[in-house]
C-alpha positions as CSV (number, residue, x, y, z in Angstrom):
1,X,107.2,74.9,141.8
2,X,104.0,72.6,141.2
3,X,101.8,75.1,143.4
4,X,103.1,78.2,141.2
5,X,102.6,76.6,138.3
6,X,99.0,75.6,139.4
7,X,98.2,79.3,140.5
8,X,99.2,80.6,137.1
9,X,96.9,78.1,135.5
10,X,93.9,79.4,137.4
11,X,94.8,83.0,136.9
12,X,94.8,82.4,133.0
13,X,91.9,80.5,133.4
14,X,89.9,82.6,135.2
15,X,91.2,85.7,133.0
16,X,90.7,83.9,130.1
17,X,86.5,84.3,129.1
18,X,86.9,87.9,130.2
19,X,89.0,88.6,127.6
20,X,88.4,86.7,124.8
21,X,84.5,88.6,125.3
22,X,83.1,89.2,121.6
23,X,80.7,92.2,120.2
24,X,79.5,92.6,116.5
25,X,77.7,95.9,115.3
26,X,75.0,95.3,112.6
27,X,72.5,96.9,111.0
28,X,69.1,95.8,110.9
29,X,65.3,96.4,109.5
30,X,61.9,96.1,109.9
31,X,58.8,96.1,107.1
32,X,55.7,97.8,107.7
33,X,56.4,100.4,108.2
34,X,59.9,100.3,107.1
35,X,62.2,100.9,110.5
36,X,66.1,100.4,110.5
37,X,68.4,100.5,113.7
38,X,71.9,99.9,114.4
39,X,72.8,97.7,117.1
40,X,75.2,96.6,119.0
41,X,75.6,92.6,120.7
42,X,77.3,90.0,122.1
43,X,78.4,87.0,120.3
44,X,80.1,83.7,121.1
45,X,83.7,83.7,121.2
46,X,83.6,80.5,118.4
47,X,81.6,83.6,115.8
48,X,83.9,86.3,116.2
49,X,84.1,87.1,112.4
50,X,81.2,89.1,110.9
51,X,80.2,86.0,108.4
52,X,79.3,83.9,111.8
53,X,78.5,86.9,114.1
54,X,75.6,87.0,111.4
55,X,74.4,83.1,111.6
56,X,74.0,84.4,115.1
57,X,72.8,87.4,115.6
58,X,69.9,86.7,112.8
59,X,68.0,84.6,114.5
60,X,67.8,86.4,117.6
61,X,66.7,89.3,115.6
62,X,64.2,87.7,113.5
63,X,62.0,86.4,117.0
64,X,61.8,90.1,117.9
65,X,60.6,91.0,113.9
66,X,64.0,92.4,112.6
67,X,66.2,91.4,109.6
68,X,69.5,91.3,109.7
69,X,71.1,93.5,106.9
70,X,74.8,93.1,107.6
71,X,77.5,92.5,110.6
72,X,79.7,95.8,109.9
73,X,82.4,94.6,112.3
74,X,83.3,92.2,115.2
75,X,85.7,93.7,118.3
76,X,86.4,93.3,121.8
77,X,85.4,95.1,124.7
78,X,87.8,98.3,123.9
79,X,85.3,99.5,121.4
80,X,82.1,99.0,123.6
81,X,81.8,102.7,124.7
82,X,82.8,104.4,121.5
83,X,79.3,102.2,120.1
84,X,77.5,102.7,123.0
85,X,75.9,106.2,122.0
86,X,75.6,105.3,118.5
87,X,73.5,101.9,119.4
88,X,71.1,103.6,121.6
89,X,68.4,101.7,122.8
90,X,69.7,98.8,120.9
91,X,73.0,98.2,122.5
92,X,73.5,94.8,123.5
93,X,69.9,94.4,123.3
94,X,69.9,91.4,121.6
């Protein structure tokens, strides 16, 4: 019993970070000259909400140039491909 119970502990654990995976899509912007793009990224599972996808995602913007405008939404992997041609060059780019 102890040895099943102890391989169902490592099978959640080990399944565990693969599903809890985060993504937020956002919309960004750039001055001079004025350039936009929508993105796509990966975020820490603790800032899977849009209000702390965006304390994240901002800085790692900002070091490339960009503003963040907004975090439209946060989601799991099961929408990654419907973003993915939508995001372009800018999927989980930053």
């Amino acid at each position: 019993m102890t040895r099943l119970t102890l391989t169902v502990a490592f099978i959640l654990a080990l399944g565990g970070p693969a599903a809890a995976e985060c993504y937020a899509d956002y919309k960004a912007k750039r001055d001079e000259p004025l350039k936009l793009h929508y993105g796509v990224a990966q975020v820490s599972d603790g800032n899977c909400n849009p209000g702390a996808a965006e304390g994240e995602l901002a800085p790692r913007l900002a070091s490339d140039g960009w503003t963040l405008l907004t975090v439209l939404s946060t989601f799991g992997p099961e929408g990654l491909e419907e973003r993915k041609a939508s995001a372009g060059a800018y999927f989980l780019r930053y």
